[in-house]
C-alpha positions as CSV (number, residue, x, y, z in Angstrom):
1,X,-23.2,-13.5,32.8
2,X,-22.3,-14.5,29.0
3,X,-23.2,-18.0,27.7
4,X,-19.6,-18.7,27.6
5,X,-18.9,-18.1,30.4
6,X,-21.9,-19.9,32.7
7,X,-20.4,-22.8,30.6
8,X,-17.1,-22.5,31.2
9,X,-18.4,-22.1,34.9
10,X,-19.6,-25.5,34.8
11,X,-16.7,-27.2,33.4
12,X,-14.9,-25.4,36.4
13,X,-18.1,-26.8,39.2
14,X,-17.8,-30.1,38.0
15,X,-13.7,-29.9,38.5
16,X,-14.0,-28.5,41.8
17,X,-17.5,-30.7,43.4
18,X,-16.6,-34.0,41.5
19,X,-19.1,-34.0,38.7
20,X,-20.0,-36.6,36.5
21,X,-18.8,-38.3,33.1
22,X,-20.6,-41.0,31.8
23,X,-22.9,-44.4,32.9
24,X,-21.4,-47.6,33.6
25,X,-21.9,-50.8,31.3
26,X,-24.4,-51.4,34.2
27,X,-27.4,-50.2,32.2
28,X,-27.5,-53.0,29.4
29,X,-28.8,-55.2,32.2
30,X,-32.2,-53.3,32.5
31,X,-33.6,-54.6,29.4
32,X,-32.9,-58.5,30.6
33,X,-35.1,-57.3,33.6
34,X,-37.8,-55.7,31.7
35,X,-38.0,-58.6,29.7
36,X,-38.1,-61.6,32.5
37,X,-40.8,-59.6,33.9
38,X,-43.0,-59.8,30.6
39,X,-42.1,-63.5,30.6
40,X,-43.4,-63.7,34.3
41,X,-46.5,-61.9,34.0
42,X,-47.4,-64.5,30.1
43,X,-46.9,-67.1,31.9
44,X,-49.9,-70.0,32.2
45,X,-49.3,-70.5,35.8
46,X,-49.1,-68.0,38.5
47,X,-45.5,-67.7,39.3
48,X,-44.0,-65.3,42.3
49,X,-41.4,-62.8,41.1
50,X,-37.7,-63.6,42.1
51,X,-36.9,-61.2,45.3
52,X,-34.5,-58.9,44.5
53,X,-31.0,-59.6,45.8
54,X,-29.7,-57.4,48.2
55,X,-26.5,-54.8,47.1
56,X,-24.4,-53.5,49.4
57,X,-22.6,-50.5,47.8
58,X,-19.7,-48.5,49.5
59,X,-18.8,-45.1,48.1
60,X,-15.3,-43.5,49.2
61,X,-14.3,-40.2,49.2
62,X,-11.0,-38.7,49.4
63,X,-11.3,-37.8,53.3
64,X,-9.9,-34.2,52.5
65,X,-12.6,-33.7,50.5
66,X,-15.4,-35.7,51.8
67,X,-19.2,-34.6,51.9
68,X,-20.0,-33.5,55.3
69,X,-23.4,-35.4,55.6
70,X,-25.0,-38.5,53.5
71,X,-28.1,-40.3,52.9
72,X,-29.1,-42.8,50.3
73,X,-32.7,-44.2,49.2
74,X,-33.8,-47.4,48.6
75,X,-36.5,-47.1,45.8
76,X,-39.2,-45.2,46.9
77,X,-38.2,-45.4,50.6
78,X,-37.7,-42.6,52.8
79,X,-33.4,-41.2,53.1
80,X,-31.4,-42.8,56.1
81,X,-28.1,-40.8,56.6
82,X,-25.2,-42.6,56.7
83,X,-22.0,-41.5,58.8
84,X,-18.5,-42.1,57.7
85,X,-16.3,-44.6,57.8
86,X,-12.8,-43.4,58.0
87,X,-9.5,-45.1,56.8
88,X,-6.5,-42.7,56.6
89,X,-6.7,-40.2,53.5
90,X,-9.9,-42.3,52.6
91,X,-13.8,-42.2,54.1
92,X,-16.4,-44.5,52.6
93,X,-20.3,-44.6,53.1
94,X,-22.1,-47.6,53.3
95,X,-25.9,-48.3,52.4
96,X,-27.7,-51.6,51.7
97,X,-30.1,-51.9,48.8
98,X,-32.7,-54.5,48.0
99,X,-34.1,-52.4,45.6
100,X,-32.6,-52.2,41.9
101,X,-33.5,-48.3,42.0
102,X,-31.1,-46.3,44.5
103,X,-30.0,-42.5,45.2
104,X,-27.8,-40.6,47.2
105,X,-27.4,-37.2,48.3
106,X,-24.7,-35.3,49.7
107,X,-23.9,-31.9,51.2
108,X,-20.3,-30.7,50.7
109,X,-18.6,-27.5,51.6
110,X,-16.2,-26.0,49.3
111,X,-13.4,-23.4,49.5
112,X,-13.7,-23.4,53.3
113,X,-17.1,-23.1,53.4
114,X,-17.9,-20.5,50.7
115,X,-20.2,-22.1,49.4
116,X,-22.3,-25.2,49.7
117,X,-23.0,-27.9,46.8
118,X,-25.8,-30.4,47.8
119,X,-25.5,-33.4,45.0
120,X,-28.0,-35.8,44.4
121,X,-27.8,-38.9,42.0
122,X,-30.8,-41.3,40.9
123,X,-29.2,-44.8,39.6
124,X,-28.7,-48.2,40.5
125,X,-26.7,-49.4,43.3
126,X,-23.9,-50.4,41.3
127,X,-23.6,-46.8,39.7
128,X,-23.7,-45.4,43.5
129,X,-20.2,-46.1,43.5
130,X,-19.3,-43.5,41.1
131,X,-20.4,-40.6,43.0
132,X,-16.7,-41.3,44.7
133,X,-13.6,-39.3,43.9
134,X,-10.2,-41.3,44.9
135,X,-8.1,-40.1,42.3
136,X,-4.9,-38.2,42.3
137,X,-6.4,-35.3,41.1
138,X,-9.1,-35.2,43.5
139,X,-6.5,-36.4,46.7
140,X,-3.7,-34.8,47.1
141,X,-4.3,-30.9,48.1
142,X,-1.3,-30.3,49.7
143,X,0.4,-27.0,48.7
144,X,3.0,-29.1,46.3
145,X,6.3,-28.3,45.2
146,X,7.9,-25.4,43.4
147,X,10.2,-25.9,40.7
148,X,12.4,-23.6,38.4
149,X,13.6,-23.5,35.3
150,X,14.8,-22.0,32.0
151,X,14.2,-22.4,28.2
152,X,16.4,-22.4,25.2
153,X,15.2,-22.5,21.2
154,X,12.5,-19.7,21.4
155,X,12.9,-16.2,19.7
156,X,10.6,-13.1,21.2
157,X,8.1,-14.2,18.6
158,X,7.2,-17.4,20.1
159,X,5.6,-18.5,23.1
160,X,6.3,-21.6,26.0
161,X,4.1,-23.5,28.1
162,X,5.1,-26.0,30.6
163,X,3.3,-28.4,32.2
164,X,4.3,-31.0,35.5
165,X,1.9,-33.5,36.2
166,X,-1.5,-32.3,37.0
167,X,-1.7,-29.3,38.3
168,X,1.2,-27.2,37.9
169,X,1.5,-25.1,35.0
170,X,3.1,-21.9,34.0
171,X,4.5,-20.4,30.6
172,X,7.5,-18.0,29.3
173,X,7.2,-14.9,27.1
174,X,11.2,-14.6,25.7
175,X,10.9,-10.6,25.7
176,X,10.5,-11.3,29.6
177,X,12.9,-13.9,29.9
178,X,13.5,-17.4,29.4
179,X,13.6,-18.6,33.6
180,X,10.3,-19.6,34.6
181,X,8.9,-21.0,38.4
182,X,6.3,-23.9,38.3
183,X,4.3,-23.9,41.5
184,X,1.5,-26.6,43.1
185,X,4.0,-29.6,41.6
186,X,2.3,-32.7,43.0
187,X,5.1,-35.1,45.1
188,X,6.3,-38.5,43.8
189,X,7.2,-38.7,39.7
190,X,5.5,-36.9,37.2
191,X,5.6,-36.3,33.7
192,X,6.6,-33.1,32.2
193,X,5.3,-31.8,28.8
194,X,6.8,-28.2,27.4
195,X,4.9,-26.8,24.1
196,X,6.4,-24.2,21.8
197,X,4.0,-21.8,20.1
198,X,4.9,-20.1,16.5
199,X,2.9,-17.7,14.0
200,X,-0.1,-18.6,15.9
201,X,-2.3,-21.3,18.3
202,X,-0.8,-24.2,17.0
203,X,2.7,-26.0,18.3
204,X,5.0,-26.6,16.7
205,X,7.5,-28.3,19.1
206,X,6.9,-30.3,22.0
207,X,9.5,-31.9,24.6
208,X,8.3,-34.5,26.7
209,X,9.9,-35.9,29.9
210,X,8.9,-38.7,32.3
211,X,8.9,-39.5,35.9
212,X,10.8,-36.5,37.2
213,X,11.0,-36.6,40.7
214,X,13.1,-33.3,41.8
215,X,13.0,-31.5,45.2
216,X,11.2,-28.4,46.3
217,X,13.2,-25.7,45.2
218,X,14.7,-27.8,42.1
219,X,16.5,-26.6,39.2
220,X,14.2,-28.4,36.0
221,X,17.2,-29.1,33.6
222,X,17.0,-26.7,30.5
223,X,14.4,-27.2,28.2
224,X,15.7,-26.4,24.7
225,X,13.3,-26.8,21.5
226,X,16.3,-27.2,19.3
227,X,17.4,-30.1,20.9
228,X,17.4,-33.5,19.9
229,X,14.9,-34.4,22.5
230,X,12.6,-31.9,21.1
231,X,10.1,-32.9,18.3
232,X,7.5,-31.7,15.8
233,X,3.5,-32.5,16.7
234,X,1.3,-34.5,13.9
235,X,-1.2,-33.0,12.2
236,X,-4.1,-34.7,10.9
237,X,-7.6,-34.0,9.7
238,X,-10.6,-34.5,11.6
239,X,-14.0,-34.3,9.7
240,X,-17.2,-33.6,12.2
241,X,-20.1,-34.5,11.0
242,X,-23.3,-32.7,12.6
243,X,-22.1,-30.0,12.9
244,X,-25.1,-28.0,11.6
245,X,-23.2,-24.6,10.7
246,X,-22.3,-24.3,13.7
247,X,-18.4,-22.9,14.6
248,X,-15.8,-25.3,16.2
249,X,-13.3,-25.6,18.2
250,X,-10.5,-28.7,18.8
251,X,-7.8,-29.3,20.7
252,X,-5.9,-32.4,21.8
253,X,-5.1,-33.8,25.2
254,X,-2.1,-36.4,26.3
255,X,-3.4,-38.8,28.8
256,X,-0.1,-40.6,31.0
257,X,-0.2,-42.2,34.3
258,X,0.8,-38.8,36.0
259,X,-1.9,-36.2,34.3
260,X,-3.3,-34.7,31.5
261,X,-1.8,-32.7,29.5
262,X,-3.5,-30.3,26.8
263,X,-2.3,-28.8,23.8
264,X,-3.1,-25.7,22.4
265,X,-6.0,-25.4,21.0
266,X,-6.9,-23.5,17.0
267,X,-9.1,-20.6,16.2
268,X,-12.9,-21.4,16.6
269,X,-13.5,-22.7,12.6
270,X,-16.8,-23.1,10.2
271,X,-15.6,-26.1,8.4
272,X,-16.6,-29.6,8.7
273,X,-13.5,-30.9,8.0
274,X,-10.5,-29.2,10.2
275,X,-6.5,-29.6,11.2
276,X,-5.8,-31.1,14.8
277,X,-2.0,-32.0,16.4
278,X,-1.1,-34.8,18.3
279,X,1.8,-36.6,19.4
280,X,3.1,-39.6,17.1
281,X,3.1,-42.6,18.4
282,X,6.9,-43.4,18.8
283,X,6.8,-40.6,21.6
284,X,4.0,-42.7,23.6
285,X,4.5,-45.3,26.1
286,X,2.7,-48.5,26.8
287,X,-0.5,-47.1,28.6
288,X,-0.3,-43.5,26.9
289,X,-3.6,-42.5,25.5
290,X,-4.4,-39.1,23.2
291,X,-8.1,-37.4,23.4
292,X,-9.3,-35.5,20.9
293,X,-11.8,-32.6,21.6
294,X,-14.3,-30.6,19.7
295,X,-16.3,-28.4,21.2
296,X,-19.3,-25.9,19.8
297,X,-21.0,-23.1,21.7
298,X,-23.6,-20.5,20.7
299,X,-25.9,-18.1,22.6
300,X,-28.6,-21.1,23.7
301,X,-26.3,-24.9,23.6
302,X,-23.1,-25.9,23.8
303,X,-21.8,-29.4,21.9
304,X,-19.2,-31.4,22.8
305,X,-17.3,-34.6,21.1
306,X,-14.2,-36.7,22.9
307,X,-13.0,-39.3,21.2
308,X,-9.6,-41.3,22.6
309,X,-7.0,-43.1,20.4
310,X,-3.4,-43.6,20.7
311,X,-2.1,-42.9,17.1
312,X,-2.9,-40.3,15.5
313,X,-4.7,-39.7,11.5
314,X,-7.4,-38.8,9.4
315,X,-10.7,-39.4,11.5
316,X,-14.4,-38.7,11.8
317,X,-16.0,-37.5,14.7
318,X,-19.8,-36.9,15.2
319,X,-21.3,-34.1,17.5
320,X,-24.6,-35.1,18.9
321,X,-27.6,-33.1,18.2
322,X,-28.3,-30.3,20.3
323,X,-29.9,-30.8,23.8
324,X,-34.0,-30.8,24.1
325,X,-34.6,-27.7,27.2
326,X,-35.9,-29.6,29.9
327,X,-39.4,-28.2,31.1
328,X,-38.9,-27.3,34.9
329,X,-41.6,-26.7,37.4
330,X,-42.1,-26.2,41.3
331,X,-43.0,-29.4,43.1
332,X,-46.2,-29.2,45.6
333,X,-45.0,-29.1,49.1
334,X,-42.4,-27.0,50.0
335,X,-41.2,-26.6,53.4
336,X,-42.2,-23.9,55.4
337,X,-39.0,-22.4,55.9
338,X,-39.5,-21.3,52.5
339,X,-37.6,-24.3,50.7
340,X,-38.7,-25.2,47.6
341,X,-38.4,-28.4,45.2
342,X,-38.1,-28.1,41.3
343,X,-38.4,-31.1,38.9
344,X,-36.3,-30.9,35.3
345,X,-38.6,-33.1,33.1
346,X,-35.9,-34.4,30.2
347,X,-36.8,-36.5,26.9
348,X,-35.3,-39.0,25.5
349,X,-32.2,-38.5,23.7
350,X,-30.3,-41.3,21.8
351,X,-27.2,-39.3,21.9
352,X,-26.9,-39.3,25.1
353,X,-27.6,-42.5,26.6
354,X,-25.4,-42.1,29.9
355,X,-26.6,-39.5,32.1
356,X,-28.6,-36.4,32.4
357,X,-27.9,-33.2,35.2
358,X,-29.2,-30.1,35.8
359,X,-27.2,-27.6,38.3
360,X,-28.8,-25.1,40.0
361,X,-27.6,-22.4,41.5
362,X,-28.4,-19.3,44.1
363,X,-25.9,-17.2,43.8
364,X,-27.1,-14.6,46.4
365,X,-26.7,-17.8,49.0
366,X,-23.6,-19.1,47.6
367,X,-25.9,-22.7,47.2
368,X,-25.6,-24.8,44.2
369,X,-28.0,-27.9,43.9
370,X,-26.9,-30.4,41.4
371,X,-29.5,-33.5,40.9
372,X,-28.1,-36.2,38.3
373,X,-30.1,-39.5,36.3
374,X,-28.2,-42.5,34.8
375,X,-30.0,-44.0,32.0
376,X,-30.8,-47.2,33.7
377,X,-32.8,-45.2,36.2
378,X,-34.6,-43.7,34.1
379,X,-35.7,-46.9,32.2
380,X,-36.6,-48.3,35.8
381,X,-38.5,-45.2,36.5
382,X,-40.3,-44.6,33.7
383,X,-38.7,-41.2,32.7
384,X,-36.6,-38.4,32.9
385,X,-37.4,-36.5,35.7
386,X,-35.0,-35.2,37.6
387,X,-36.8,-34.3,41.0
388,X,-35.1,-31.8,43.9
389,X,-36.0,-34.7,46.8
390,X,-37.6,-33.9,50.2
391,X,-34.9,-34.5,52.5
392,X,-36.6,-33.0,55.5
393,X,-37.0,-36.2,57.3
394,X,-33.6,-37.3,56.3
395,X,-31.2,-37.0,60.0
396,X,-29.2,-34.2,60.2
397,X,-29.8,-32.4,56.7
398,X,-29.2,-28.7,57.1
399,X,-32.4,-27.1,55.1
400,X,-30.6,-23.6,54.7
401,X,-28.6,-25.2,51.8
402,X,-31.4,-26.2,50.3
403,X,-33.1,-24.2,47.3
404,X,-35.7,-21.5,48.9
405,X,-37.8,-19.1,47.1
406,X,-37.8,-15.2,46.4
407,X,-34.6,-15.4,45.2
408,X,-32.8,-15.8,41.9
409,X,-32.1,-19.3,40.5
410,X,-29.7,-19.6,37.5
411,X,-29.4,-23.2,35.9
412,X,-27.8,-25.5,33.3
413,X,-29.1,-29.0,32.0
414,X,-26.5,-31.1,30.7
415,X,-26.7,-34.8,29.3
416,X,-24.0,-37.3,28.1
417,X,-23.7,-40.2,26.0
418,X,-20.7,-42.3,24.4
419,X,-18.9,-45.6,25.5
420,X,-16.8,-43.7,28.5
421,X,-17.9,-44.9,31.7
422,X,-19.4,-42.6,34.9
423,X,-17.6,-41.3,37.2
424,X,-14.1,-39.6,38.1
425,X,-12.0,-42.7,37.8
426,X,-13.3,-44.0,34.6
427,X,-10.3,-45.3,32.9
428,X,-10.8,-45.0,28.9
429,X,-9.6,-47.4,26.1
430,X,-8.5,-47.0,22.8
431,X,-11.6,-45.4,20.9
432,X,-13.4,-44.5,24.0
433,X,-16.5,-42.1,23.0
434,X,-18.5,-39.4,24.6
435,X,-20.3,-36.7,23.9
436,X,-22.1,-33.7,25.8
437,X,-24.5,-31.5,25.1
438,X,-25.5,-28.3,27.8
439,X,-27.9,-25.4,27.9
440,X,-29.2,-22.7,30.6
441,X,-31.5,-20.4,31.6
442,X,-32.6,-17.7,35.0
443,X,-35.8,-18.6,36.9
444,X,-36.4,-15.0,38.3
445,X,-37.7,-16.0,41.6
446,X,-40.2,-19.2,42.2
């Protein structure tokens, strides 16, 4: 497998088993506790240490999609499983913490079973939470609607894409015809965005339409990029700094209340100063958002920048350095069923200040095992090490989806820093950072 495309694999994993994005604001109150505890331990007279308060921390799951088993630790306690506790579309685990250090792990099937993803996160209680996935993206897998419709204002030289809400996409060649069917619409209103390509990747005409709300089977009312509700993109310059010689790639994303919608994107480019499109800001409405994205990628590392504003311009973006490898190595005391722990030992990285993962994967057994950090854990903990846990005493953990030995492990390390909060519903304002940086490599057979 290509470095590409394990990376563009990983963007796909952390779609499909609710990955992560960034740390909450969470982590700025570790240093208040490192320093009350100097204070403490200077003091003249002997003074007991404030128990920590107790956190109770729910973390809901579309019930679709749910984990199939659960345990949390409490510091360096042993993992209680949790069950479920179901509300309609919704179930929710409970756990109560009196430590400021916390984990949990989950086993979830995916694709009816094909394979298994066991997810583990080290944070504090109050990051728990984000493990969660209760948005529309992630709840509603019903089959959806199909729509059809035509285009107008395209010659055979061009190209169409269309796009309603957030997951149903299709495009029209004109030397093939201008009708087109949109499957996997999502029900209830959502927005529409239609991109006309010319002379190249970049668009030059876009037609944006809100709310739609049509039945399955619809007609979509013609699309025509002469018409007055047609428009031309922006184009702006963005300089990247950091980039290092390396080649890179942009494109631009429109964030509504009903999806995300991406432009194309231009030709991979060795310039630190580069064209990007975007929408101007007469064709947004109150709550719209644009992200910008660069991205890098060469045989070792991939880089990536976001940044999120609502009018478009001139800007500067800065990549973060390339990821330090992590040095993994087996953990004493595998099971005898021939599971085996792995540790990813990470350093510090100011770049990226929100969270670290490594993924690993067994492809022969269809098993991926992703372990995750937040920052504030690792100031707690006194590191970066991201530990496969021992979840044989845990109740009810099936050990065949754990990692075992003699066969092939293939894995990525990724970290993340920036201003965006964790987890799936992180809701970004205007000038909203992050950046990414990945790499990978085979352990043959530990």
């Amino acid at each position: 497998m290509t470095a590409g495309s394990r990376f563009s694999g990983t963007i796909e994993l952390e779609l499909v088993v609710k990955s992560f994005r960034v740390v909450t604001s969470r982590w700025l109150v570790v240093p208040a506790i490192i320093v009350c505890s100097a204070l403490l331990a200077c003091s003249d007279d002997p003074v007991a240490p404030s128990p920590v308060p107790e956190h109770a921390v729910a973390v809901t799951y579309c019930a679709a999609t749910a984990p199939t088993w659960v345990a949390f630790r409490d510091g360096d306690g042993s993992w209680t499983r949790e069950m479920p506790n179901g509300a309609g579309a919704r179930t929710t685990f409970h756990h109560v913490f009196t430590s400021n250090r916390a984990a949990i792990a989950s086993l979830t099937p995916v694709f009816d079973g094909q394979f298994t993803v066991l997810r583990v996160l080290y944070g504090t209680p109050a990051e728990l939470s984000t493990e969660g996935d209760t948005t529309a993206l992630d709840c509603d897998v019903g089959p959806g609607k199909t729509l059809r419709g035509n285009v107008s204002g395209i010659d055979t030289t061009q190209l169409a894409a269309i796009s309603v809400g957030p997951f149903a996409h299709t495009s029209v060649r004109p030397r093939l015809g201008l009708d087109f069917t949109v499957d996997g619409v999502a029900s209830g209103p959502q927005d529409l965005l239609a991109t006309r390509t010319t002379d190249g990747p970049l668009p030059t005409r876009l037609i944006v339409r809100r709310e739609i709300d049509l039945p399955n089977g619809a007609l979509i009312p013609n699309l025509d990029f002469e018409s007055n509700e047609a428009f031309d993109v922006v184009t702006a310059n963005v300089g990247l700094e950091n980039l290092g010689g390396d080649a890179a790639v942009n494109f631009t994303s429109l964030l509504t209340a009903h999806g995300t919608f991406t432009l194309p994107f231009a030709s991979r480019i060795v310039s630190s100063t580069q064209p990007y499109v975007a929408l101007p800001g007469d064709k947004l409405l109150a709550g719209d958002l644009q992200r910008l994205h660069i991205s890098t990628n060469d045989s070792t590392t991939n880089r990536t920048a976001d940044v999120y504003f609502r009018l478009p311009g001139d800007r500067a973006v800065r990549l973060g350095d390339r990821i330090a490898r992590p040095t993994i190595s087996t953990i004493a005391g595998g099971g005898t069923d021939g599971t085996i722990r792995l540790r990813a030992r990470f350093v510090p990285q100011s770049d990226y200040d929100r969270l670290t993962t490594v993924v690993y994967e067994q492809s022969a057994r269809s098993t991926f095992v992703v372990v995750s950090m937040t920052s504030a854990y690792a100031v707690l903990s006194g590191g970066y090490d991201l530990d496969v846990p021992d979840l044989s005493g845990a109740a009810g953990f099936d050990a065949s989806r754990a990692l075992h030995s003699g066969v092939r492990i293939d894995w990525t390390a990724s970290r993340v820093g920036g201003t965006l909060r964790i987890g799936r519903g992180a809701v970004p304002g205007n000038g909203a950072t992050r950046r990414t940086s990945g790499t990978q490599d085979t352990i043959a057979s530990p």
